[in-house]
Structures are given as structure tokens and as C-alpha cells.
PDB file of N, CA, C and O in Angstrom:
ATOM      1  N   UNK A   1      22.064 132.903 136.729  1.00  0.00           N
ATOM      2  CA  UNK A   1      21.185 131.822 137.152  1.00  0.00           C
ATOM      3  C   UNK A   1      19.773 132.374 137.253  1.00  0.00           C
ATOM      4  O   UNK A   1      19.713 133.504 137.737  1.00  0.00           O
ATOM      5  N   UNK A   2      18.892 131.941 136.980  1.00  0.00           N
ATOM      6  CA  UNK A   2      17.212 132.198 136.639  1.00  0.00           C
ATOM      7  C   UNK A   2      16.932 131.521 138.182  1.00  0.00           C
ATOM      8  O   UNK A   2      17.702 130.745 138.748  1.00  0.00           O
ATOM      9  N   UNK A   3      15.404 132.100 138.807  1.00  0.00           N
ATOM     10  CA  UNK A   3      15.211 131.996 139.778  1.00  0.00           C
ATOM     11  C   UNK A   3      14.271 130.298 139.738  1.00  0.00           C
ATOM     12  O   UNK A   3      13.570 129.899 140.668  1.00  0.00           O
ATOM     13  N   UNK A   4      14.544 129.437 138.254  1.00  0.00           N
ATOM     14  CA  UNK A   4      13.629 128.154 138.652  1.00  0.00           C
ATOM     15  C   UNK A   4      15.265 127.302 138.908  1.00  0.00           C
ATOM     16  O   UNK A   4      15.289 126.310 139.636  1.00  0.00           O
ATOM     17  N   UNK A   5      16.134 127.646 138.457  1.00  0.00           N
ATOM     18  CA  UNK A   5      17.203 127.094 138.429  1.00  0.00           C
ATOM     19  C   UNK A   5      17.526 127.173 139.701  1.00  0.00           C
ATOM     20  O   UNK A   5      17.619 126.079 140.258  1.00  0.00           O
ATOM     21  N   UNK A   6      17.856 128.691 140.753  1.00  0.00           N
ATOM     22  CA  UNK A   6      17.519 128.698 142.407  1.00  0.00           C
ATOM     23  C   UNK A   6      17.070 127.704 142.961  1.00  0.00           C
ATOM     24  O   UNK A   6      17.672 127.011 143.781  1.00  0.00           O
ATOM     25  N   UNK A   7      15.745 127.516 142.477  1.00  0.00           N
ATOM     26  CA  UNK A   7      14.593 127.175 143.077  1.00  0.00           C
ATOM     27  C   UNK A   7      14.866 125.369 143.094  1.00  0.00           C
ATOM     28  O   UNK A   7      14.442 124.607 143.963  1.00  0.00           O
ATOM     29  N   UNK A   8      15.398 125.123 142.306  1.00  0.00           N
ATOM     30  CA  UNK A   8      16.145 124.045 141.630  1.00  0.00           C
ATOM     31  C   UNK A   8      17.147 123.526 142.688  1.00  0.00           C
ATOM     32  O   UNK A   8      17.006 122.662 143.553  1.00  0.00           O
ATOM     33  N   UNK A   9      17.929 124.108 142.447  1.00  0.00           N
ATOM     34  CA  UNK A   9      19.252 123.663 143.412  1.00  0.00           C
ATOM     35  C   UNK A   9      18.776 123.992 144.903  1.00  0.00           C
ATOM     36  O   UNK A   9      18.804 122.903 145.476  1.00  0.00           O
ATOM     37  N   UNK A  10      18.469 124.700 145.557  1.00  0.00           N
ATOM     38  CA  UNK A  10      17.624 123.932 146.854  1.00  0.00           C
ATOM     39  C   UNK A  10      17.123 122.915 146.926  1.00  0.00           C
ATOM     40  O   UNK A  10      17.499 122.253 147.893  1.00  0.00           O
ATOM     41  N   UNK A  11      16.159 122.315 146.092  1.00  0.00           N
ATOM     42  CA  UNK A  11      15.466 121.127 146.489  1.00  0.00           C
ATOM     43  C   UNK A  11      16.478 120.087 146.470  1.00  0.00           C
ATOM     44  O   UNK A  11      16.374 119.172 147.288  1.00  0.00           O
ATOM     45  N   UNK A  12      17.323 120.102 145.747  1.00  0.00           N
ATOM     46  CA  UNK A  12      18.341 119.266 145.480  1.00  0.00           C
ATOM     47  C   UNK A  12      19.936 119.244 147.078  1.00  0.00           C
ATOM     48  O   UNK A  12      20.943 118.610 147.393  1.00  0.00           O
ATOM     49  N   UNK A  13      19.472 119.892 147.330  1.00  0.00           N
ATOM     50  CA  UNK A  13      20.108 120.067 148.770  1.00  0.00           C
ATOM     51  C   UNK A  13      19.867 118.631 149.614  1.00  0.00           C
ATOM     52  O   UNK A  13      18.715 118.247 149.812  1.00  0.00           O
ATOM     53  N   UNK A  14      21.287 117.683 150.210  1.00  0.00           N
ATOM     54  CA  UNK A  14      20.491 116.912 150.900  1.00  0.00           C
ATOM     55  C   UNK A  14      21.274 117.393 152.320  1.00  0.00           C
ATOM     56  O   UNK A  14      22.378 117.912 152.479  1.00  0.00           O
ATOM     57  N   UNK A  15      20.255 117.006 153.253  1.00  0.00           N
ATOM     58  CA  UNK A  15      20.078 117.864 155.029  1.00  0.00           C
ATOM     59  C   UNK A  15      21.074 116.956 155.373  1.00  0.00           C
ATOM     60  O   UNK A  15      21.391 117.266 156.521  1.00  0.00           O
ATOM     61  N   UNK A  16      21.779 115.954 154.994  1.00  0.00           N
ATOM     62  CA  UNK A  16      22.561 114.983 155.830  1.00  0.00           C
ATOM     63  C   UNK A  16      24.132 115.889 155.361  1.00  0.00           C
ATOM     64  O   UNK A  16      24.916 116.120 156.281  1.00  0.00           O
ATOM     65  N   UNK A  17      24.460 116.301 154.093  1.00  0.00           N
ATOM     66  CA  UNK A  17      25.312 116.684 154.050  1.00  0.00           C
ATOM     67  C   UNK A  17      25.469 118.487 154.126  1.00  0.00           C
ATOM     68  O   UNK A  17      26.581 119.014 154.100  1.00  0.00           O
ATOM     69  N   UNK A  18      24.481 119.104 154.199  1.00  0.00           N
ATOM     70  CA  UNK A  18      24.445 120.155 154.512  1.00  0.00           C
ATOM     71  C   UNK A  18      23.273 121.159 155.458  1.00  0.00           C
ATOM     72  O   UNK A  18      22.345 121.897 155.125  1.00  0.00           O
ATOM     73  N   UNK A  19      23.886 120.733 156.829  1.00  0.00           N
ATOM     74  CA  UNK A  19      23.654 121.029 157.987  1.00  0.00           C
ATOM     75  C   UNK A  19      22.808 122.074 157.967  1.00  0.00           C
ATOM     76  O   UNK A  19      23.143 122.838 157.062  1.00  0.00           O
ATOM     77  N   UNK A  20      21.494 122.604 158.786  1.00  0.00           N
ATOM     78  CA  UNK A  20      20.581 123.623 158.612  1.00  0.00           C
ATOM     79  C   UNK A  20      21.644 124.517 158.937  1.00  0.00           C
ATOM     80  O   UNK A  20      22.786 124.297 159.338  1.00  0.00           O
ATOM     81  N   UNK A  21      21.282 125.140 158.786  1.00  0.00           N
ATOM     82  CA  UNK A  21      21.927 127.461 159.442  1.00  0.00           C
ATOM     83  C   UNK A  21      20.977 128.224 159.780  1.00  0.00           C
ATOM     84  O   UNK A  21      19.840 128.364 159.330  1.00  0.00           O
ATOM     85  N   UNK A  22      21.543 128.720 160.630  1.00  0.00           N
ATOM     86  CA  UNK A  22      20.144 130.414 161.011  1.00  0.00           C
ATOM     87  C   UNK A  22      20.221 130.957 159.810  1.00  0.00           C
ATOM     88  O   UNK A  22      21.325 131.107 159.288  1.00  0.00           O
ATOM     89  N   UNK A  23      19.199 131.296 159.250  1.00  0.00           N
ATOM     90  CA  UNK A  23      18.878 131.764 157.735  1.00  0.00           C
ATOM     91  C   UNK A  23      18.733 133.367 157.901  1.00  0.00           C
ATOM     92  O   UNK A  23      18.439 134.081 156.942  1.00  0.00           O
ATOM     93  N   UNK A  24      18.924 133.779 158.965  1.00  0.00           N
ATOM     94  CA  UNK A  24      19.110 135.270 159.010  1.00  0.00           C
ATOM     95  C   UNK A  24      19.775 136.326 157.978  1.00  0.00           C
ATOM     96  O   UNK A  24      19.140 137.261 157.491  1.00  0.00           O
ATOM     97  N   UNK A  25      20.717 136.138 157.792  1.00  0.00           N
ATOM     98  CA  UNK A  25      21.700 136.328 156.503  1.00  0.00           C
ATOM     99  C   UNK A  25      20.980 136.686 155.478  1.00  0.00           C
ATOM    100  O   UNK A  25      20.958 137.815 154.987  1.00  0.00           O
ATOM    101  N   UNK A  26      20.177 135.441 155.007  1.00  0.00           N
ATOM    102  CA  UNK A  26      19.851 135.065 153.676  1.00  0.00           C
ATOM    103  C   UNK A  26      18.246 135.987 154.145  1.00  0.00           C
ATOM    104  O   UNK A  26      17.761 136.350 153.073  1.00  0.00           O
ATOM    105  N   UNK A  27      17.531 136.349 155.062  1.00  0.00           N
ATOM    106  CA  UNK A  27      16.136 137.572 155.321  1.00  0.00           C
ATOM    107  C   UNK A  27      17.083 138.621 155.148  1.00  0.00           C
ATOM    108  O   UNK A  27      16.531 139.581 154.612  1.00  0.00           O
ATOM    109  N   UNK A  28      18.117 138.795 155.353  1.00  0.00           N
ATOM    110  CA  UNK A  28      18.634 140.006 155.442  1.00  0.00           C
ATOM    111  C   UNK A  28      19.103 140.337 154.278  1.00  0.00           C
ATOM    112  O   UNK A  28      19.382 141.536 154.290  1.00  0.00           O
ATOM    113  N   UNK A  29      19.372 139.744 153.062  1.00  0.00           N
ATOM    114  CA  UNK A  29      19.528 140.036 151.894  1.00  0.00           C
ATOM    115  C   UNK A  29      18.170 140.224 151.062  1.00  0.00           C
ATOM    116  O   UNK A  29      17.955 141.072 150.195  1.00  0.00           O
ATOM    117  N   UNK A  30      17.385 139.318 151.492  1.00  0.00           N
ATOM    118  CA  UNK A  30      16.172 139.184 151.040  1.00  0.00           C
ATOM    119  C   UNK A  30      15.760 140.833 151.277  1.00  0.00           C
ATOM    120  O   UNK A  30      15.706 141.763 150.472  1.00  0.00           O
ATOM    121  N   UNK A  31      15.539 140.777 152.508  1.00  0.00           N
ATOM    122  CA  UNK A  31      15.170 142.475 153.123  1.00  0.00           C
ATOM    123  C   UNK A  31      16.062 143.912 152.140  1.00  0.00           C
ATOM    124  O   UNK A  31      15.622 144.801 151.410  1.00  0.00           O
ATOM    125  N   UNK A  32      17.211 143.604 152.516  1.00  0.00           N
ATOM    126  CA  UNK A  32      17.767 144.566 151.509  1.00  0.00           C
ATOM    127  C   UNK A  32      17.326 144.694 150.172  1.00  0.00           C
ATOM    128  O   UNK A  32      16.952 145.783 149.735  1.00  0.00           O
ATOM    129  N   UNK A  33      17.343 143.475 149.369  1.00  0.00           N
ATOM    130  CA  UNK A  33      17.264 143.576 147.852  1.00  0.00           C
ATOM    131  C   UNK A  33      15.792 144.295 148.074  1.00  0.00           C
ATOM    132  O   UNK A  33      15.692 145.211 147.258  1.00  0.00           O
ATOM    133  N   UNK A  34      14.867 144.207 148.728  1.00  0.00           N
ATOM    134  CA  UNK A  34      13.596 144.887 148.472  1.00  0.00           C
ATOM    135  C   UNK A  34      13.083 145.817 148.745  1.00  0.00           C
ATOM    136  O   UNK A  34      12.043 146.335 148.337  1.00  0.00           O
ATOM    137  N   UNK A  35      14.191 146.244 149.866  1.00  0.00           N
ATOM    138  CA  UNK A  35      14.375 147.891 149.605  1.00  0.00           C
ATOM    139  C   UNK A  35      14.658 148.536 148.532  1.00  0.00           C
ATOM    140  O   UNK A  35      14.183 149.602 148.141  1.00  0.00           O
ATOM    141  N   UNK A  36      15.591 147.750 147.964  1.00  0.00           N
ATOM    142  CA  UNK A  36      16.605 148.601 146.945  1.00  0.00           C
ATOM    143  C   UNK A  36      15.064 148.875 145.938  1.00  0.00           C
ATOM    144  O   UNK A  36      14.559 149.973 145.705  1.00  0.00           O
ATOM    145  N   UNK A  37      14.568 147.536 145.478  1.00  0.00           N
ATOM    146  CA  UNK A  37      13.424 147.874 144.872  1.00  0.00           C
ATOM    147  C   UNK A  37      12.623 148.763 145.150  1.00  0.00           C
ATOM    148  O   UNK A  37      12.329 149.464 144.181  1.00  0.00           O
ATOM    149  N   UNK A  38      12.031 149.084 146.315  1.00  0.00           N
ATOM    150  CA  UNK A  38      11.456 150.189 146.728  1.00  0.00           C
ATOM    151  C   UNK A  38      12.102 151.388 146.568  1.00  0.00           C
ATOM    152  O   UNK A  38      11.355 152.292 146.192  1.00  0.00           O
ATOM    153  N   UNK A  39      13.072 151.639 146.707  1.00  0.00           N
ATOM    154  CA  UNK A  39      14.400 152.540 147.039  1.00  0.00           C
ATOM    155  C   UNK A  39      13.850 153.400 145.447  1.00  0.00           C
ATOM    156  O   UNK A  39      13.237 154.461 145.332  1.00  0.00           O
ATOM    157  N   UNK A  40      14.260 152.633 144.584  1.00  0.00           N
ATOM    158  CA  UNK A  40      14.311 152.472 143.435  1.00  0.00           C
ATOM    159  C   UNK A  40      13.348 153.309 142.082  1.00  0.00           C
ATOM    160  O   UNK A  40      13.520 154.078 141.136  1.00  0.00           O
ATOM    161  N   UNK A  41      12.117 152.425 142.878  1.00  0.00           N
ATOM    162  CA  UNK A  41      10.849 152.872 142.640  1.00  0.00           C
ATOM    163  C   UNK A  41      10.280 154.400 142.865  1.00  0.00           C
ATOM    164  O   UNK A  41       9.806 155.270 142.134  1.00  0.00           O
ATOM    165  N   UNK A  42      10.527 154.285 144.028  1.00  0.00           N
ATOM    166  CA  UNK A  42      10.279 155.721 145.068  1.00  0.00           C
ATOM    167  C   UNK A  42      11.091 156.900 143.927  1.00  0.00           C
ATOM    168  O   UNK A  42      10.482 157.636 143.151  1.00  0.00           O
ATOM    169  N   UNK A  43      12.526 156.828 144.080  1.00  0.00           N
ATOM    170  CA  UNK A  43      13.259 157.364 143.177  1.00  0.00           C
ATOM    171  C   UNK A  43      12.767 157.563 141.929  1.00  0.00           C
ATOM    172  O   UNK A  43      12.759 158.763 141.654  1.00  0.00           O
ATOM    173  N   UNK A  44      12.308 156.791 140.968  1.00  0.00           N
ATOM    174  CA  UNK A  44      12.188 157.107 139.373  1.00  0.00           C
ATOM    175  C   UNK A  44      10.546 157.967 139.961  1.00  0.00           C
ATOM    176  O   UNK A  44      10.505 159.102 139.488  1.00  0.00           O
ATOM    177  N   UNK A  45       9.645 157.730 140.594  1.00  0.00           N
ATOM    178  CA  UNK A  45       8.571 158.551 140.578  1.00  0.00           C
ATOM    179  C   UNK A  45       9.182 159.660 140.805  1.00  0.00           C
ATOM    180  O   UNK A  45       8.641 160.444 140.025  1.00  0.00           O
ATOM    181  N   UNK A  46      10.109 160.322 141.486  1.00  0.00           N
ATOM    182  CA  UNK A  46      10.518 161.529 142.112  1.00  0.00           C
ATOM    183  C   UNK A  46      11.096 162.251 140.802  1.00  0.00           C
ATOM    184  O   UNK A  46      10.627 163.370 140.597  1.00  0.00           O
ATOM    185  N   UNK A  47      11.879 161.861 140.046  1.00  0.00           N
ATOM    186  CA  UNK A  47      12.350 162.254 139.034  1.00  0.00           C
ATOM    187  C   UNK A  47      11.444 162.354 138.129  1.00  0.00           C
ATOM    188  O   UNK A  47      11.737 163.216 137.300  1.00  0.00           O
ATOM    189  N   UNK A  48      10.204 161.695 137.885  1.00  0.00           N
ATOM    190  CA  UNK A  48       9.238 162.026 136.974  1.00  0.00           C
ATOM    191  C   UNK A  48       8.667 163.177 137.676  1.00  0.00           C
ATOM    192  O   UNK A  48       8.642 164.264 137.099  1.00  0.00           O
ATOM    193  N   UNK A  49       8.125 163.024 139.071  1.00  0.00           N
ATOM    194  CA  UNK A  49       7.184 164.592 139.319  1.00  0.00           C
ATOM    195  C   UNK A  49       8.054 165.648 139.025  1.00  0.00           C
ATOM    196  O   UNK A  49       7.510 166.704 138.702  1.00  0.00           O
ATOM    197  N   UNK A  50       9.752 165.601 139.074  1.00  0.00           N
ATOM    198  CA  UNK A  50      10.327 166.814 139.218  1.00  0.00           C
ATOM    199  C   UNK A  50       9.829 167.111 137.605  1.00  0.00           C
ATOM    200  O   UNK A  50       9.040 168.056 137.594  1.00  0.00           O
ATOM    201  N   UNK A  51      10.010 166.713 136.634  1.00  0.00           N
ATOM    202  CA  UNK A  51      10.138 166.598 135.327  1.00  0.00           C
ATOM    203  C   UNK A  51       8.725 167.349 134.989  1.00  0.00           C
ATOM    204  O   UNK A  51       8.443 168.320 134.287  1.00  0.00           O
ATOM    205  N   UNK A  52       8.020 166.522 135.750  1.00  0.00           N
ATOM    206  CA  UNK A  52       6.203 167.161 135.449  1.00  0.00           C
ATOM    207  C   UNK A  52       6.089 168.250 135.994  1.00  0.00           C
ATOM    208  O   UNK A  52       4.982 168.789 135.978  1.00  0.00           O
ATOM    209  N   UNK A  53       7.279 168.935 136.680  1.00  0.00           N
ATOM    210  CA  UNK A  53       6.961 169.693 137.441  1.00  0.00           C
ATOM    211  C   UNK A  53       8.010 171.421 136.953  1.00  0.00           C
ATOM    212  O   UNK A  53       8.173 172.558 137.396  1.00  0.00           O
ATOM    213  N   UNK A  54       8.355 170.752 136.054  1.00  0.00           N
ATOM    214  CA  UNK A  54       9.243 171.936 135.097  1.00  0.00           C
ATOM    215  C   UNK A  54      11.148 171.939 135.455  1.00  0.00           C
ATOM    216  O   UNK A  54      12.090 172.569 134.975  1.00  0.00           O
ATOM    217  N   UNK A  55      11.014 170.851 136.564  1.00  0.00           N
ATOM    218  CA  UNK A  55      12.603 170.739 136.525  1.00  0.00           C
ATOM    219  C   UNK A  55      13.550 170.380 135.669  1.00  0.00           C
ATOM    220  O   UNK A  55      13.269 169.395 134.987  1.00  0.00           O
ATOM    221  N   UNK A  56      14.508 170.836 135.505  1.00  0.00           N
ATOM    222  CA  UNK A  56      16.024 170.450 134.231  1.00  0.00           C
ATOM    223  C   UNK A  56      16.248 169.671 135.119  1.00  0.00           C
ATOM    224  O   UNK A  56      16.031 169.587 136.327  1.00  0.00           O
ATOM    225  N   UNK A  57      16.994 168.773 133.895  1.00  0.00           N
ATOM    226  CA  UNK A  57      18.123 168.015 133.920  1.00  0.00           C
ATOM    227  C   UNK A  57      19.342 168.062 134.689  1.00  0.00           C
ATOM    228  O   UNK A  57      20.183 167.197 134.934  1.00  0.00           O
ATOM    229  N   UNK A  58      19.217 169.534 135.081  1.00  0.00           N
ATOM    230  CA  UNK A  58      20.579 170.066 135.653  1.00  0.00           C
ATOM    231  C   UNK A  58      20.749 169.813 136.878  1.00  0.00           C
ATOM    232  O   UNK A  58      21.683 169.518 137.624  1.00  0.00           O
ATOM    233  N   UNK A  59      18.793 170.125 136.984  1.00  0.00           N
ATOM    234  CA  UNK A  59      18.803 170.489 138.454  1.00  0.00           C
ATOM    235  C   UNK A  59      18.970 168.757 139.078  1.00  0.00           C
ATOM    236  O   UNK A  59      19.787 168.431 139.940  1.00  0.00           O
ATOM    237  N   UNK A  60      18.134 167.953 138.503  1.00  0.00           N
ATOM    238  CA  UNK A  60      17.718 166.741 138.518  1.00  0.00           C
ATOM    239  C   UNK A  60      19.291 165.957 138.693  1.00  0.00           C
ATOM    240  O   UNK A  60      19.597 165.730 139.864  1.00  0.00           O
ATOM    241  N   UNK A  61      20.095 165.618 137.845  1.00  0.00           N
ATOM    242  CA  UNK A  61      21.521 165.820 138.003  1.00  0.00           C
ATOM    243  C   UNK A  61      21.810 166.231 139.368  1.00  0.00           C
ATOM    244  O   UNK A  61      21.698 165.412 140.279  1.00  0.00           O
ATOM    245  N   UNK A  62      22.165 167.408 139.584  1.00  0.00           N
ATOM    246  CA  UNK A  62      22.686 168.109 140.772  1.00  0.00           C
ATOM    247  C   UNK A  62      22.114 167.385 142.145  1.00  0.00           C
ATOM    248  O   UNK A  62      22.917 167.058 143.019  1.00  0.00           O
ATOM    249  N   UNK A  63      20.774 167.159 142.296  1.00  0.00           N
ATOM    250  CA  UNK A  63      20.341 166.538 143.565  1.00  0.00           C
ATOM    251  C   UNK A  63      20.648 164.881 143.094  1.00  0.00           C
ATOM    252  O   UNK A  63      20.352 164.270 144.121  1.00  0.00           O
ATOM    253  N   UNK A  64      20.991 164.077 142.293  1.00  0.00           N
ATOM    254  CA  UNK A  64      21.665 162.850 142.350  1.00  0.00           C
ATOM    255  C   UNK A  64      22.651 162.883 142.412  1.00  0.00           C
ATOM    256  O   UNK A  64      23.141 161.761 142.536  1.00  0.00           O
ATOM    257  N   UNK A  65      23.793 164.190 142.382  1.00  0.00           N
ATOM    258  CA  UNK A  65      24.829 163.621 142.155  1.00  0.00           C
ATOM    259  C   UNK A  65      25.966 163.288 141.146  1.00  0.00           C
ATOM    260  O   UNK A  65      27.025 162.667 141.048  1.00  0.00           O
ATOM    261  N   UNK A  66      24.936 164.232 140.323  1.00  0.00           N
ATOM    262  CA  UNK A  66      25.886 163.186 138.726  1.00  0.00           C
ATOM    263  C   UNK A  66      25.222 164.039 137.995  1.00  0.00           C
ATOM    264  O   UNK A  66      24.279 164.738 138.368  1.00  0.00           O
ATOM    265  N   UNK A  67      25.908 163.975 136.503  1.00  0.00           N
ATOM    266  CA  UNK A  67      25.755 164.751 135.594  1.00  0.00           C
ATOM    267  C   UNK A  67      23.970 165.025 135.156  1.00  0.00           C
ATOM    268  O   UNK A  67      22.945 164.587 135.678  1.00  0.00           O
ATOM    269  N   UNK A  68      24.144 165.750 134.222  1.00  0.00           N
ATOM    270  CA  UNK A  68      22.626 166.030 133.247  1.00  0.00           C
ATOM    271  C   UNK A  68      22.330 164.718 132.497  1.00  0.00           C
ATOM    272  O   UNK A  68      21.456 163.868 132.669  1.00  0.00           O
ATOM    273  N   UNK A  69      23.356 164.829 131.595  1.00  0.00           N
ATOM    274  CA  UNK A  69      23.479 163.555 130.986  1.00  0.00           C
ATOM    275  C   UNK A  69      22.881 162.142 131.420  1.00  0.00           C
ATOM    276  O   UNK A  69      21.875 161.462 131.220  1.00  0.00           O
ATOM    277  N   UNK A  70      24.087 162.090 132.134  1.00  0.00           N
ATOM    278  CA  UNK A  70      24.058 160.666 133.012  1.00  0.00           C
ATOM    279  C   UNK A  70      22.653 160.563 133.678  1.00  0.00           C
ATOM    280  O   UNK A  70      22.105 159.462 133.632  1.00  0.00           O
ATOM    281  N   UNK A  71      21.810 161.929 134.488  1.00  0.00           N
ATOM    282  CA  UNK A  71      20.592 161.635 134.900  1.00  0.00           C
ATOM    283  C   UNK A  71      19.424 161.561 133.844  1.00  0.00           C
ATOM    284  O   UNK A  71      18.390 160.987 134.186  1.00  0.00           O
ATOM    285  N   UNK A  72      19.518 162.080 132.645  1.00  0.00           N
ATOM    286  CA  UNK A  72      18.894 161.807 131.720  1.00  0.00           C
ATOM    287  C   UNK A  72      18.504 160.472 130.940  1.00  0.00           C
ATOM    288  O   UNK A  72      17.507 159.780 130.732  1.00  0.00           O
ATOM    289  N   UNK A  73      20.365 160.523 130.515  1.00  0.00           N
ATOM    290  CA  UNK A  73      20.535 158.632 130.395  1.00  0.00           C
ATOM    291  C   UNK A  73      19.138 157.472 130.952  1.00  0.00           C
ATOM    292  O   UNK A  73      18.283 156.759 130.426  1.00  0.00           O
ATOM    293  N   UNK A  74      19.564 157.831 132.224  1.00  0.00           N
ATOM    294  CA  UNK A  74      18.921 156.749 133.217  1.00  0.00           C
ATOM    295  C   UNK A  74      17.219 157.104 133.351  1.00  0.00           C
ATOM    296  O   UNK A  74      16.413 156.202 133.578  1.00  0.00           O
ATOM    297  N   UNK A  75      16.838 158.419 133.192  1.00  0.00           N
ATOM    298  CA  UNK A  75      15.655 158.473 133.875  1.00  0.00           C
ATOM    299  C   UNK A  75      14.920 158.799 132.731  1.00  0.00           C
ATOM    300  O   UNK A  75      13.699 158.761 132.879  1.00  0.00           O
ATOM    301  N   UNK A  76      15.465 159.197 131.317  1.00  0.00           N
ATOM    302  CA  UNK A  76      14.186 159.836 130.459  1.00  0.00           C
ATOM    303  C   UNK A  76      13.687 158.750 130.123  1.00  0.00           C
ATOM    304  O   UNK A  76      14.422 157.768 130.228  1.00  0.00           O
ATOM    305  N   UNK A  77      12.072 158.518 129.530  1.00  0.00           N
ATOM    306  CA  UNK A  77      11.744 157.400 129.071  1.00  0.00           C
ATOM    307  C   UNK A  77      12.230 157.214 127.117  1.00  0.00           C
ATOM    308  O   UNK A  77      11.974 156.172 126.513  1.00  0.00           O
TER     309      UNK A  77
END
């Protein structure tokens, strides 16, 4: 689902048949998902300075967790 389609089916919500809620839940996902983004972010810069900074793959790997490969995979451009 695309976020006009979201955006969509809210308005289309009617209040008689579906009762307000403490929307807490729904900040708290909100909140999470934008960590993760940050999370995220923070992360791929870190893996580039290591890179700029003469680190392997190995090593880079080893502090994620997971292979050379697999950190390569994901992080080389």
C-alpha cells in the first residue's frame, strides 16, 4: 500500500462506526520506524568512515555480526 492510498483510507474512516482510540500505539510505531531510519543512517556512515579509514571487510563483518560478504553485499556502493 503507497502512503496516498494510507492517506486515503483514513479519510474514508467514518467516527460513528469506528470509535476514536488513544493513538499511542500508532506514535509509538511512528517513533520506532524513525529510529530505525536514524539507526540506519548512523550505521551506513559508520561503515563508510571505517572503509575511508582502511578497514576490511572482515573486520567490518566481524563488528556486525555477519560475514565479509554479506557486509559487503549490503554496504559497498
Amino acid at each position: 500500500m503507497h502512503r496516498n492510498e494510507a492517506d486515503a483510507g483514513l479519510d474514508a474512516l467514518d467516527p460513528a462506526e469506528n470509535p476514536a482510540r488513544d493513538a499511542a500505539s500508532f506514535r509509538r510505531i511512528i517513533t520506532a520506524r524513525k529510529g530505525l531510519e536514524q539507526a540506519e543512517a548512523e550505521l551506513r556512515a559508520a561503515v563508510a568512515a571505517a572503509r575511508e579509514a582502511g578497514d576490511s571487510w572482515t573486520v567490518i563483518g566481524a563488528a556486525l555480526d555477519t560475514s565479509r560478504q554479506a557486509a559487503q553485499q549490503r554496504f559497498a556502493k
